[in-house]
ROBA-428268 format. One record per residue (C-alpha): x, y, z. Coordinates in steps of 0.1 Angstrom, whole numbers, padded with zeros to 4 digits, always signed. Layout:
BEGIN
XYZ/...
***
This chain:
BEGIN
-0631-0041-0310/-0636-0063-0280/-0622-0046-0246/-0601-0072-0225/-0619-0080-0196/-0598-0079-0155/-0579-0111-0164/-0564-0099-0193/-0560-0063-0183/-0541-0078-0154/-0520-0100-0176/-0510-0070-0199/-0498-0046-0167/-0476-0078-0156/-0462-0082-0192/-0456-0047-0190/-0439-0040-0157/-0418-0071-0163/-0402-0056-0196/-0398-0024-0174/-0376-0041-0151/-0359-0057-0173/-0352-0021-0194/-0344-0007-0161/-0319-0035-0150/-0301-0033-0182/-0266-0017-0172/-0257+0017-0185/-0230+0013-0213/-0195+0026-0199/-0173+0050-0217/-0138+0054-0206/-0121+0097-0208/-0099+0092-0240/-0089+0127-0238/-0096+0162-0218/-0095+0192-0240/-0098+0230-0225/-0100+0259-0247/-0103+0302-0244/-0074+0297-0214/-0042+0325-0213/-0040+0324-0172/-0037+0292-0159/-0024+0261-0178/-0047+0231-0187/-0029+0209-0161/-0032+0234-0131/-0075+0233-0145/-0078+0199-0149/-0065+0195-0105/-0097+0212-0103/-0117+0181-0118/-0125+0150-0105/-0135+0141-0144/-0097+0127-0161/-0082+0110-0187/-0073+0075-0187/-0038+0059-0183/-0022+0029-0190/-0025+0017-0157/-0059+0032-0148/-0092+0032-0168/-0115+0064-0159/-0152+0061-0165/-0175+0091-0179/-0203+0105-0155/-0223+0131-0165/-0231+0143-0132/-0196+0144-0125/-0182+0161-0152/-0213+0186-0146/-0202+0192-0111/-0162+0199-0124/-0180+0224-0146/-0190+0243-0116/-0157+0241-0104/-0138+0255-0130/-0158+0287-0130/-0156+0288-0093/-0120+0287-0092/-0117+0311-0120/-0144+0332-0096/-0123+0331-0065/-0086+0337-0083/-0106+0372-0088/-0121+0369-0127/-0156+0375-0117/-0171+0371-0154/-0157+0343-0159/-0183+0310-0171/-0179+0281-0191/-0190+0292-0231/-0198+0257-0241/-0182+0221-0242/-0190+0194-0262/-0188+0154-0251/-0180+0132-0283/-0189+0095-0281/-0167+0072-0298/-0195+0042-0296/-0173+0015-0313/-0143+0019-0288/-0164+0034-0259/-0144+0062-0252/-0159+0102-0244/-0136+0128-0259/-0143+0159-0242/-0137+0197-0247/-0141+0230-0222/-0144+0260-0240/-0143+0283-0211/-0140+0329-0211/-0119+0340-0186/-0127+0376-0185/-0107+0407-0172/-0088+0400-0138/-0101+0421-0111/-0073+0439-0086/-0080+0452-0048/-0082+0495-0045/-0083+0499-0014/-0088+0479+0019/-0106+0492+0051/-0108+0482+0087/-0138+0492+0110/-0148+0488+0148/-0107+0483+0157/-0103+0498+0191/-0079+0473+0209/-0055+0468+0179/-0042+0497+0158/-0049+0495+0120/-0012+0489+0115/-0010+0455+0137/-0039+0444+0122/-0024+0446+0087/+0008+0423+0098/-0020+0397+0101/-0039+0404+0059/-0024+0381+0035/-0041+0404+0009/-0025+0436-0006/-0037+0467-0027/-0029+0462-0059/-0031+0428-0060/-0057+0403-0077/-0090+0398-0056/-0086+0362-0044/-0110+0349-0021/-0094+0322-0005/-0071+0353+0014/-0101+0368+0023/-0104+0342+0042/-0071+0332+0052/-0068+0372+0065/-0105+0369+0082/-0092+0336+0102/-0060+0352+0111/-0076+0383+0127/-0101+0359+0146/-0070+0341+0159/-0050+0371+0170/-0084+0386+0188/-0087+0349+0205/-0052+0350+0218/-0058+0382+0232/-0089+0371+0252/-0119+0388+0229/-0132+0350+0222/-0164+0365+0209/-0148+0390+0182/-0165+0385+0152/-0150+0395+0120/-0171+0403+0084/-0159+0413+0048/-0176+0427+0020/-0166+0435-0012/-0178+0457-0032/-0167+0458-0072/-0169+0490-0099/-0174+0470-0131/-0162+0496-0151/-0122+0496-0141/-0128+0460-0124/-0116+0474-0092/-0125+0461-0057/-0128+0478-0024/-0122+0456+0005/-0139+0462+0038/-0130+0441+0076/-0161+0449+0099/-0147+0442+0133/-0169+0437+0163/-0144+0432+0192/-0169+0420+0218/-0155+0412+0259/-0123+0407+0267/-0119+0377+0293/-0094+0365+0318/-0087+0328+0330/-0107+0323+0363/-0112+0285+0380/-0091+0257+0366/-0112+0226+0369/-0094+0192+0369/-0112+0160+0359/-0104+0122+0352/-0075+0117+0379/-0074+0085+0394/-0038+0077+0399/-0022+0108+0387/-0014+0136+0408/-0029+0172+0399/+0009+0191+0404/+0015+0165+0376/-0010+0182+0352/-0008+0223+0362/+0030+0223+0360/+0024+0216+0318/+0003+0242+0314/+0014+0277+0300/-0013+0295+0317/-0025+0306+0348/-0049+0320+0367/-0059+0360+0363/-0039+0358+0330/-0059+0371+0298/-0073+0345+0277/-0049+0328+0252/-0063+0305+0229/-0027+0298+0217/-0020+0288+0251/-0050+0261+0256/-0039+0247+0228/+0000+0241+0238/-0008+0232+0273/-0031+0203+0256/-0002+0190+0235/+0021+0191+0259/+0001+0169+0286/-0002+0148+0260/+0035+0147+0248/+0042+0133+0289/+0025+0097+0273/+0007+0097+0309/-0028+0100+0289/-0047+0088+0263/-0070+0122+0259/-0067+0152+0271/-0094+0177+0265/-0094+0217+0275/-0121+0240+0271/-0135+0275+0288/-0166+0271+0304/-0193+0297+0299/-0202+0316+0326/-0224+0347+0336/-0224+0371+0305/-0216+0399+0325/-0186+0383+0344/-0151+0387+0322/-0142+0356+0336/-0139+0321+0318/-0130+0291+0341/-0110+0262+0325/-0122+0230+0325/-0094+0201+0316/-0106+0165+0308/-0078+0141+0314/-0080+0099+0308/-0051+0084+0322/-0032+0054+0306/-0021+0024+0321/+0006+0032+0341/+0023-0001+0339/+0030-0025+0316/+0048-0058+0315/+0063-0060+0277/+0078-0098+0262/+0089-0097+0230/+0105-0125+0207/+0125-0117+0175/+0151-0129+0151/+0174-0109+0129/+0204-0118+0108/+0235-0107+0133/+0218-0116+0160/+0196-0143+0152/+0169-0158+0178/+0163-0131+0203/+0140-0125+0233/+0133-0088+0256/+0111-0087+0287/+0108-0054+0304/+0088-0045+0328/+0079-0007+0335/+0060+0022+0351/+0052+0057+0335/+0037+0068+0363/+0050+0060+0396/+0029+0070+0424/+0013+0097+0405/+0041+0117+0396/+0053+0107+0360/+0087+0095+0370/+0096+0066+0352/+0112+0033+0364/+0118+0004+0341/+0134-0030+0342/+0144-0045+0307/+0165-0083+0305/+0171-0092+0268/+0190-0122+0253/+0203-0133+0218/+0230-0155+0205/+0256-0127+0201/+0240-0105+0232/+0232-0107+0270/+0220-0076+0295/+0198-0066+0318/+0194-0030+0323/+0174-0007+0353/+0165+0026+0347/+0149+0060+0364/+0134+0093+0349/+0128+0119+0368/+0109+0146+0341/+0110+0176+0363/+0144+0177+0382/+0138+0199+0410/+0107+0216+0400/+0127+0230+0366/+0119+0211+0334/+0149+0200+0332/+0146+0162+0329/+0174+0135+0342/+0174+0101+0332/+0199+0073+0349/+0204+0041+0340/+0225+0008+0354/+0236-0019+0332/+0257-0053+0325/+0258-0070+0297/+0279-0094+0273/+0284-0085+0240/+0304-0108+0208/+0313-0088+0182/+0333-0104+0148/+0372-0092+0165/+0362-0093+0203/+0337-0100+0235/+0331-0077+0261/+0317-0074+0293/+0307-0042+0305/+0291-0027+0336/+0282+0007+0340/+0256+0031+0341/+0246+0066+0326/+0235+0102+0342/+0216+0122+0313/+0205+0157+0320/+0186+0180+0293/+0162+0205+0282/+0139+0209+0252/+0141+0244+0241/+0117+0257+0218/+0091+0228+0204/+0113+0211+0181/+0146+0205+0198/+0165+0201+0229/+0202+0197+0243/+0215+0172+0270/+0246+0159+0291/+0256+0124+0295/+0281+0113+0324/+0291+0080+0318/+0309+0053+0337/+0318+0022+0325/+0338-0009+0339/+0348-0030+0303/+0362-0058+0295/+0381-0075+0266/+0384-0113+0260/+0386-0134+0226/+0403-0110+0210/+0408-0124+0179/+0425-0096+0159/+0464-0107+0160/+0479-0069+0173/+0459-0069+0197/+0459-0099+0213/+0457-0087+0246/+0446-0052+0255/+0445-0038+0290/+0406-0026+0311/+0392+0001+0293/+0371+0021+0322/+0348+0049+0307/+0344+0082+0321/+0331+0104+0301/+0309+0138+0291/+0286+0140+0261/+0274+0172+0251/+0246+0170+0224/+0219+0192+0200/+0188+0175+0190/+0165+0189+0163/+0139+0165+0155/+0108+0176+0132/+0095+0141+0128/+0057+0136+0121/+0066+0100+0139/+0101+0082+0149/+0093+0050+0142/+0072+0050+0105/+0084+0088+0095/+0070+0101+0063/+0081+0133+0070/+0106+0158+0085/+0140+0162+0097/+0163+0149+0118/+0196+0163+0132/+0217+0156+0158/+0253+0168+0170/+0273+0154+0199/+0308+0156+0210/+0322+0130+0237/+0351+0142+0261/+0367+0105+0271/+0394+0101+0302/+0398+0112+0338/+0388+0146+0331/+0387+0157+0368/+0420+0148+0369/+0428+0171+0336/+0435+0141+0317/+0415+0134+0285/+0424+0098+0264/+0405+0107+0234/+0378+0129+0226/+0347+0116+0201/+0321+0136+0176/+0293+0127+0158/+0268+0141+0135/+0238+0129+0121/+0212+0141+0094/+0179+0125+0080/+0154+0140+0060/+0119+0121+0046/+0095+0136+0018/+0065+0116+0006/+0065+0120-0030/+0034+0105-0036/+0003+0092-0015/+0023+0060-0011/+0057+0066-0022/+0078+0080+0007/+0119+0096-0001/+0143+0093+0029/+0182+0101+0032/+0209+0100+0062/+0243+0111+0066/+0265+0101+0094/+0298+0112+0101/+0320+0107+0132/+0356+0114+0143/+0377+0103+0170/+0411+0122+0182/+0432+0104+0198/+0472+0116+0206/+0486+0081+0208/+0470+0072+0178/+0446+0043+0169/+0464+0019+0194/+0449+0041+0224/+0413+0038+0215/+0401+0005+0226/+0383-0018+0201/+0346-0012+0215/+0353+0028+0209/+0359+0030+0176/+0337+0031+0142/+0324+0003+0124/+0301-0001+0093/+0286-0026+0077/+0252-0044+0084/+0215-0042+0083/+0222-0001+0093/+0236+0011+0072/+0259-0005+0042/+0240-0036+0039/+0263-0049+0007/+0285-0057+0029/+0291-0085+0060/+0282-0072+0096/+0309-0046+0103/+0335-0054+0075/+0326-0029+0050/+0360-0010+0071/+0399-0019+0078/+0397-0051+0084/+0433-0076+0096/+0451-0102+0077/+0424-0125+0088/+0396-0101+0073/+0386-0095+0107/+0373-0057+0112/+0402-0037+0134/+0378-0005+0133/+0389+0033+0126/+0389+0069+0141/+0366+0080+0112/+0331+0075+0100/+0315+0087+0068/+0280+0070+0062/+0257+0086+0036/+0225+0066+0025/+0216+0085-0006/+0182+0072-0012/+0159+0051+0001/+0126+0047-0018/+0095+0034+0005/+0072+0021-0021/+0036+0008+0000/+0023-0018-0024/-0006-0035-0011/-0023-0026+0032/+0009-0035+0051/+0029-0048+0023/+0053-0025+0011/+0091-0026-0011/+0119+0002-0010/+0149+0006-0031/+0182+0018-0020/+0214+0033-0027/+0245+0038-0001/+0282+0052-0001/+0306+0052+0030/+0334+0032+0047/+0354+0038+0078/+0390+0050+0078/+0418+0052+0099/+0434+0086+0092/+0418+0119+0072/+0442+0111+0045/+0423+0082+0035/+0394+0105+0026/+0389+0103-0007/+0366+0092-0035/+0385+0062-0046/+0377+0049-0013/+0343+0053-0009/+0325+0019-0012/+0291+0014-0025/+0259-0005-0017/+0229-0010-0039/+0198-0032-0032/+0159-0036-0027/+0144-0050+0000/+0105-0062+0011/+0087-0043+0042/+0056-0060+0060/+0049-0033+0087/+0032-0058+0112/+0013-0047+0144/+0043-0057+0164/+0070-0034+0142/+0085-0029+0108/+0097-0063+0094/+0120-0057+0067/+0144-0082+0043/+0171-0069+0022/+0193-0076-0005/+0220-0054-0007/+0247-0055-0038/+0282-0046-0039/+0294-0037-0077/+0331-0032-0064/+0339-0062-0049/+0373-0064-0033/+0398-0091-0010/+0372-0121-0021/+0341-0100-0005/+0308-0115-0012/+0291-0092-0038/+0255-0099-0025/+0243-0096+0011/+0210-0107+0028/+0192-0090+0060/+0164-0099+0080/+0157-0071+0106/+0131-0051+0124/+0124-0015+0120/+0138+0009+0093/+0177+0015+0091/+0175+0050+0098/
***
C-alpha cells in the first residue's frame, strides 16, 4: 500500500477539517416543552415547584425551547428548595426526558423523594450582653416547633445585624449553626453573637456645596453630634435631602477612624441640581385645544431652598399668569408655607370668569407617608356670558375662605404610579368667617388605589365624592363653586361637564353633590412606550341627597391608546355611553395629557 506523500497528507487534513466545520456549524435540532410532569410530591403542589424552574411548558402564545443545561440546573433547584423549606433528605430519584422527534417536542417527568420534614427543638443565643435574650427574640422570625427553614435564618440573622447597627455596634457580627439529630429529625438552632464597639457620631463633614447653604443640609438630618450611632438614621436623613429635589445625589457614610477611638465622623456627599430652570411647553387637548405654558423658576434661591416661580399659560378656553413663593421651613419649624398670586380668564360651557386672588397654604408632613395643611384663600370673581337663562346675571362672588385637609399618599410615583394609595380629605369653610358669617361650607374626599397585576399590566381605581351645604340653597353658591362632571377626568362618555343637571338649553347648571367612582382602569404596556387601557366609570352630579340613587347613576365605558412620551403621558380615549338620554351623543372622544387620576 502506497503511503501519500505531504501533498496529499495535506489535502486529506483540509478535506477533513472542512467536513468538521461544516458538522460543527450544523444547528442543534430544537425541541419545544410539550408538557412538565412532577411525581413522589404530598407538600407543595406542582405549580408552586415548577416557580422554581426556569425549564416550562409551552403556551399558545409562547414557544419554550429544551436545554439540557437548563433543565439540569432547575434540577438543583428543586432539591435546594425542598433543602431550605427544612426536608434535608430530600433529592431528585430520577426523571426521564422523552423526545417526540416527529413533532419536536421534550415531554419531561421529575420523580423527586421528599423525605421527613425536619422541625426546630430549641433555639440559643450566645455572647448577648447589651440586649437581653428576650429583645432579641422580638427580632427571630423562626419559632420552636416550627419547620427548619433557612431562608428565616437568615431573615432573623439580618434583623439582629440591623437592630445591633441602629444601636451603634456597626461591627457586631452574627453566626448560626445548626445542628440536626437524624433520628427524631430535630434541629437545635444556635445565634453566636459577637457584639464588638459601640460608636457615637463625632465630625459631620459636608461636601459638594456650591450654591447651597450648609443650615440647608443639617436641618434634614435626624442626627446629631455625640448621639449613638443609628444606621436607621443615616439612611432617613439621606432620603430626606433627597426628597427637598435640591440634589441629584446624596451620599452618607461613617468614616473610619482610629480603632481605639468610639468615634465615627460622618461624611455627606451632596451634588446640587440646577437651581433654575426656564420651562416652555406647547400642548393640545380636546376642551382646551392649542395650548402654550412658560414658567420660569428657582428651587434654590440664594442657597436656602425657598422656592419662587413665575408660570403664564394660554389656550383657547384659558388665560393666567400666576407668581408663587415656598418657604420649606417656616420659622425654623418644618412647617412649610406656600403663597401664591394669580389672574386669570377662564370660559366654561354656562359662564366666563375672571378671577384674581391668591392663596396662603400652611402644613406639615407627619410621619413618612402623609401630612395635613391649611389654605386661606381670597379671591376677587367675576361673572360674564352667563348663558344659563336663571341666571342671567349673578352678583361678585369674593372668596374667603379656610381649607382644612389630610393627605395620605403611598405612591411609588405621582405621575406614572403602578402602585399604592392615595387619600385625601378636605373640608372648605366659605364666607366672612371673621365676621361669624359662613355662605356655604364645601367637602371632599378622594381615594385611588394602583396594583400591577402583571409585569406589564397595571389595575387602578378612584372614588370622588364632594358635598356642598348651602342654607339658601343651590341659588347661593355661585356657578364657579359648584360640582361638575364630565370630560377627559373623569366620565369621559360624556361631553365636557354635561354628564350633570344641565338647563333647557342642555347647558350644565352644576350641583351641591359629587359622586365619581372610576371602577377600573386597566393599563395594558404593549410595545416600549406604547401602551392601551380599558375602562369602566359610574357617577353624575346632583342637586339634592334625594337624588341619590342607583337609577341615576350614569355609566361610562371605553378604551383608549397611551404613548408615554419623554415630555408626559399622551393618552386618546373613546369613551361609550350605553344609556343615552335628552339626544346625548353615545360615543365621546379625548385627546389629553397625563392619566385621569
Amino acid at each position: 500500500m502506497r503511503r501519500p506523500d505531504g501533498k496529499n497528507l495535506i489535502k486529506i487534513l483540509l478535506i477533513l477539517a472542512a467536513m468538521s466545520s461544516q458538522l460543527l456549524a450544523t444547528p442543534k435540532e430544537k425541541y419545544s416543552i410539550e408538557s412538565v410532569k412532577i411525581e413522589g410530591n404530598e407538600v407543595f403542589s406542582d405549580e408552586r415547584l415548577r416557580k422554581t424552574m426556569v425549564t416550562k411548558t409551552s403556551s399558545f402564545f409562547k414557544t419554550r425551547t429544551f436545554y439540557m443545561d437548563v433543565f439540569q440546573n432547575d434540577l438543583e433547584n428543586l432539591q435546594r428548595f425542598y433543602r431550605q423549606m427544612g426536608f434535608l433528605d430530600a433529592r431528585i430519584e430520577e426523571y426521564t426526558v422523552r423526545r417526540d422527534t416527529t413533532e419536536k417536542r421534550v415531554h419531561i417527568t421529575i420523580q423527586v423523594f421528599e423525605g421527613p420534614r425536619t422541625y426546630i427543638e430549641a433555639i440559643t443565643i450566645f455572647g448577648n450582653q447589651f440586649f437581653s435574650e428576650k429583645r432579641l427574640m422580638e427580632e427571630f422570625t423562626l419559632r420552636e416547633e416550627e419547620p427548619l427553614l433557612r431562608s428565616r435564618i437568615e431573615s432573623t440573622t439580618n434583623n439582629l445585624l440591623t437592630l445591633y447597627a441602629n444601636n451603634g455596634f456597626l461591627d457586631a457580627d452574627i453566626s448560626s449553626d445548626v445542628t440536626v439529630k437524624q433520628q427524631s429529625q430535630h434541629a437545635f438552632v444556635d445565634f453566636i453573637i459577637t457584639e464588638g464597639k459601640r460608636y457615637r457620631i463625632g465630625d459631620i463633614h459636608i461636601s459638594g456645596l456650591e450654591t447651597t447653604q450648609p443650615f440647608v443640609v443639617k436641618r434634614e438630618l435626624t442626627f446629631r453630634k455625640g448621639e449613638v450611632v443609628d444606621y436607621s438614621k443615616l439612611l432617613k436623613s439621606q432620603r430626606e435631602l433627597y426628597l427637598t429635589g435640591l440634589f441629584q445625589g446624596v451620599f452618607i457614610s461613617l468614616e473610619s477612624t482610629d480603632p481605639e477611638d468610639s468615634l465615627r465622623n460622618v461624611h455627606i456627599d451632596i451634588r446640587e441640581a440646577i437651581p433654575s430652570q426656564l420651562n416652555i411647553a406647547v400642548g393640545y387637548g380636546t376642551v382646551e385645544k392649542a395650548r402654550i405654558r412658560t414658567e420660569v423658576l428657582t428651587d434654590n434661591f440664594r442657597g436656602t431652598a425657598r422656592k419662587l416661580s413665575f408660570a403664564a399659560k394660554a389656550s383657547f378656553t384659558y388665560r393666567g399668569a400666576e407668581a408663587s413663593f415656598t418657604e420649606p421651613w417656616t420659622l425654623g419649624t418644618p412647617f412649610r408655607t406656600d403663597f401664591n398670586l394669580s389672574a386669570e380668564y377662564l370660559e366654561e360651557p354656562s359662564y366666563n370668569l375672571r378671577s384674581i386672588g391668591g392663596r396662603l397654604t400652611i402644613g406639615r408632613k407627619f410621619l413618612a407617608r402623609s401630612n395635613t395643611t391649611i389654605t386661606y384663600r381670597h379671591e376677587n370673581n367675576r361673572l360674564s356670558d352667563i348663558k344659563i337663562a336663571e341666571f342671567q346675571t349673578q352678583p361678585p362672588n369674593n372668596i374667603r375662605s379656610l381649607r382644612l385637609s389630610f393627605i395620605y399618599d403611598t405612591r411609588n410615583n405621582i405621575f406614572n404610579t403602578a402602585n399604592g394609595f392615595y387619600g385625601e380629605f378636605g373640608n372648605e369653610v366659605i364666607g366672612p368667617f371673621y365676621r361669624r358669617k359662613v355662605d356655604f361650607m364645601k367637602g371632599t374626599a378622594e381615594l385611588k388605589y394602583f396594583r400591577p397585576l402583571t409585569g406589564s399590566t397595571i389595575f387602578a381605581t378612584a372614588f370622588r365624592f364632594g358635598w356642598i351645604t348651602a342654607a339658601g340653597g343651590l341659588d347661593k353658591i355661585p356657578l364657579n363653586e359648584r360640582f361638575y362632571a364630565g370630560g377627559a377626568g373623569d366620565l369621559r362618555a360624556f361631553e365636557y361637564r354635561k354628564a350633570g343637571p344641565l338647563d333647557k338649553n342642555g347647558l350644565p347648571v352644576g350641583g351641591k353633590i359629587k359622586l365619581i367612582w372610576n371602577l377600573f382602569e386597566i393599563r395594558q404596556r404593549v410595545y416600549k412606550m406604547f401602551g392601551i387601557a380599558l375602562f369602566g366609570e359610574i357617577g353624575n352630579i346632583y342637586i339634592e341627597p334625594s337624588e341619590l340613587t342607583l337609577r341615576n347613576l350614569r355609566q361610562s365605558l371605553g378604551a383608549g391608546i397611551r404613548f408615554n412620551s419623554p415630555v408626559g403621558l399622551l393618552r386618546l380615549d373613546l369613551g361609550v355611553n350605553p344609556d343615552p338620554r335628552n339626544n346625548e351623543d353615545p360615543t365621546q372622544i379625548y385627546f389629553s395629557v397625563g392619566h385621569p387620576f
